[in-house]
C-alpha positions as CSV (number, residue, x, y, z in Angstrom):
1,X,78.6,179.2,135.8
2,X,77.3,176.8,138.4
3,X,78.5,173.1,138.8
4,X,77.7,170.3,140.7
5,X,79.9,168.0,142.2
6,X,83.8,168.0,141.4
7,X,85.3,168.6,138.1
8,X,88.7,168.8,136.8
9,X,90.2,169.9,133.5
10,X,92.1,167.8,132.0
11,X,93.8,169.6,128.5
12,X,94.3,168.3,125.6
13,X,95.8,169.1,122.2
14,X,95.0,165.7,119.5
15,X,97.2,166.9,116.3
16,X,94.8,165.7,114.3
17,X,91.5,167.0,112.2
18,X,88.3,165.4,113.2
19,X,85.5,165.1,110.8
20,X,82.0,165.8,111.4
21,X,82.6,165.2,115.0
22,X,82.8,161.0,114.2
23,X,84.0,159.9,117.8
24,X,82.9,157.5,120.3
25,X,84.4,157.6,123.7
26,X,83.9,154.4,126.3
27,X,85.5,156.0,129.5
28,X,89.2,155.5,128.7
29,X,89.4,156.0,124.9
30,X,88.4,158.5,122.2
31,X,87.9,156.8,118.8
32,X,88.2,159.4,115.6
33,X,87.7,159.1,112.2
34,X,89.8,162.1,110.1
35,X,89.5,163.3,106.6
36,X,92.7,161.7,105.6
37,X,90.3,158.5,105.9
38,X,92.0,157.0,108.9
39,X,90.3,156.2,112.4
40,X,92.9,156.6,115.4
41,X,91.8,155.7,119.2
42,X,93.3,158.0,121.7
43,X,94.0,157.5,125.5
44,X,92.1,160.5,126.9
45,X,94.1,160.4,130.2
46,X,97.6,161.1,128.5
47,X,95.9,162.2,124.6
48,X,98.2,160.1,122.9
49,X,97.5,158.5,119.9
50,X,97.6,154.6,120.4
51,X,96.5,153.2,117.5
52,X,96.2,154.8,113.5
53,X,93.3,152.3,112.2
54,X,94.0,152.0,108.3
55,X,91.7,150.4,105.4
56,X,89.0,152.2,104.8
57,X,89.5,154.2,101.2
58,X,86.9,157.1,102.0
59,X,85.6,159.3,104.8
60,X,84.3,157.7,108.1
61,X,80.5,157.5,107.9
62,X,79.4,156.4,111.3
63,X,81.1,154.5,114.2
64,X,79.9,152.3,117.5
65,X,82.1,151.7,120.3
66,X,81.3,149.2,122.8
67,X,83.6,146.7,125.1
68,X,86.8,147.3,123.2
69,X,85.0,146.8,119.6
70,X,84.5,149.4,117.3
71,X,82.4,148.8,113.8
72,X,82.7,151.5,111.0
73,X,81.4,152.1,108.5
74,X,82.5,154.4,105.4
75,X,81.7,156.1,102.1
76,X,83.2,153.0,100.5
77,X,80.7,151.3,101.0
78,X,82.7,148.8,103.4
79,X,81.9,148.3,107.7
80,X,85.0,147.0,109.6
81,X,85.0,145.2,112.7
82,X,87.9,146.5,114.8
83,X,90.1,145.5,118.0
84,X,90.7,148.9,119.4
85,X,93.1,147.3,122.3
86,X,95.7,145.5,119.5
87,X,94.6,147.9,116.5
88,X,93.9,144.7,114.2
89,X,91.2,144.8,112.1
90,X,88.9,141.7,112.8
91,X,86.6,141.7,109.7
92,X,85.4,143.5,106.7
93,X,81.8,142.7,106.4
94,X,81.8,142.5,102.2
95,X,81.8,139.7,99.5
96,X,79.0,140.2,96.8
97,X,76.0,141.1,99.4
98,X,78.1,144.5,100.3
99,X,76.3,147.8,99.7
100,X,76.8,149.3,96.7
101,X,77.1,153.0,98.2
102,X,78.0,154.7,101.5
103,X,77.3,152.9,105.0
104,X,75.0,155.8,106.4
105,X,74.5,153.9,109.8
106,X,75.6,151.7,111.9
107,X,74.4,149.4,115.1
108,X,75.8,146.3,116.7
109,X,76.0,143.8,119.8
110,X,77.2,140.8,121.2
111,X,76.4,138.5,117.6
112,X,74.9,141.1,114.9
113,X,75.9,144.5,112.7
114,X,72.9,146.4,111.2
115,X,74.0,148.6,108.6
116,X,71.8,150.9,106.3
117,X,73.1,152.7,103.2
118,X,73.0,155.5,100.5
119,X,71.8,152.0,98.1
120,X,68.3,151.8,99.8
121,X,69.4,148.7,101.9
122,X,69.6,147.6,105.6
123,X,71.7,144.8,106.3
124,X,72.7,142.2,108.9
125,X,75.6,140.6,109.6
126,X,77.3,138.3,112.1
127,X,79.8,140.5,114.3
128,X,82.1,137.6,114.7
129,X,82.3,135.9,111.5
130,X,81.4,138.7,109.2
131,X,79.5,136.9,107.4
132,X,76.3,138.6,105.6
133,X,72.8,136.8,106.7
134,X,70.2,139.2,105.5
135,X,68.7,142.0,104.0
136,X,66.5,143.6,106.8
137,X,65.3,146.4,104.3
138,X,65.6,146.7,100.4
139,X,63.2,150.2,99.2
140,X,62.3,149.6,95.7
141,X,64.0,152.8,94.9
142,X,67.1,151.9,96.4
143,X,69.8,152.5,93.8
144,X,68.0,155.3,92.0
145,X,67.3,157.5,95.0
146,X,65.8,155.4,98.1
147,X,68.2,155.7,101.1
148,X,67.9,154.7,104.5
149,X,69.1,157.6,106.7
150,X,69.6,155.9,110.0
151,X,68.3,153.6,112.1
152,X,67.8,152.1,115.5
153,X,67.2,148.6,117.3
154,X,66.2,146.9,120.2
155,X,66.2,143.4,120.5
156,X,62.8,143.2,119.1
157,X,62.4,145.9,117.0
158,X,64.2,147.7,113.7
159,X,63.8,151.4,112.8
160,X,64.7,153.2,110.2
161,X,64.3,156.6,108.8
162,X,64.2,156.6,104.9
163,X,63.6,159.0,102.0
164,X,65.2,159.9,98.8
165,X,67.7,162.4,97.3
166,X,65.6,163.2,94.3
167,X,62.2,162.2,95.6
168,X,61.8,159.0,94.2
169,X,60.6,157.5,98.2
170,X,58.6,159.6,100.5
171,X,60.1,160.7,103.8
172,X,59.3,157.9,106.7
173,X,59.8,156.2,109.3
174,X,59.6,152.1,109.1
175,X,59.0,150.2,111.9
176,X,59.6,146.7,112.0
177,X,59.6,143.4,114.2
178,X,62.2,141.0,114.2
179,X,61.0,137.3,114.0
C-alpha cells in the first residue's frame, strides 16, 4: 500500500461497545454513544475514557461535535446539550413541544439545534437556553407514519429527507428557505 506523507500508528484498545458507529471526533477527542445508552468522550492520544455522559434512557440516535459541544439526540425522544470538557450536561431541549418519538437527526451552531424525528417533525431550538422556538416541518402524516429521515442546513437553507414506514408520505426531499 502506498502512502503519502508521514503516518504513525497510534493503538488503541476502548473497552467499550460502540453502536452503529455513533462517534464524532474534533482532533483531540472521540465522542461514543454505547448500547448500555451512555455516551463517553475519549482522549485519542492516551484512549482513556474521560468522561461517561449519563441521561439518556435509550440508544444514541445521532451526535454533532463541534468546539467542545456535543448535542445528542436519542430513541427517547430527548436531544441534550453537553460540555464534553467538564462532562455536565448543559440542557435537555424538552417541555411539552418535545418530539414524541426518536431524534433521527441532528444539526447545530453557534445559537440553534435542528432536530428531525420518527414523529414527522423538525424542530428548532436555542442551543443556549434550550428553549423550543419552532416547528420547521410538521408532515401531516407525522405520528401515523411520516418521518423525517435526516436533514441538512446552511444558513439559508433546510433540507430534509422524508418518507414513511408504512407508506402513508411519499419518499422526498424538501427544500426550504429560512426567513
Amino acid at each position: 500500500m502506498e502512502t503519502m506523507g508521514s503516518f504513525h500508528n497510534l493503538f488503541l484498545v476502548f473497552p467499550y461497545i460502540f453502536f452503529q458507529n455513533f462517534f464524532q471526533f474534533d482532533g483531540v477527542h472521540v465522542v461514543s454513544g454505547s448500547l448500555d445508552t451512555s455516551i463517553r468522550v475519549w482522549d485519542v492520544e492516551t484512549g482513556q475514557c474521560r468522561h461517561t455522559l449519563m441521561g439518556h434512557q435509550s440508544l444514541t440516535s445521532g451526535m454533532e461535535l463541534k468546539n467542545n459541544i456535543l448535542i445528542s439526540g436519542n430513541a427517547d425522544s430527548t436531544v441534550k446539550v453537553w460540555d464534553i470538557v467538564s462532562g455536565q450536561c448543559l440542557q435537555t431541549l424538552s417541555g411539552s413541544n418535545k418530539h414524541r418519538s426518536a431524534v433521527t437527526c441532528l444539526q447545530f451552531n453557534n445559537k440553534f439545534v435542528v432536530t428531525s424525528s420518527d414523529d414527522g417533525t423538525v424542530k428548532l431550538w436555542d442551543v443556549r437556553t434550550g428553549e423550543f422556538i419552532r416547528n420547521l416541518v410538521a408532515l401531516e402524516s407525522g405520528g401515523s407514519g411520516g418521518v423525517v429521515w435526516r436533514i441538512r442546513a446552511s444558513d439559508t437553507k433546510l433540507v430534509c429527507a422524508v418518507g414513511s414506514r408504512n407508506g402513508t408520505e411519499e419518499t422526498k426531499l424538501l427544500v426550504l428557505d429560512f426567513d
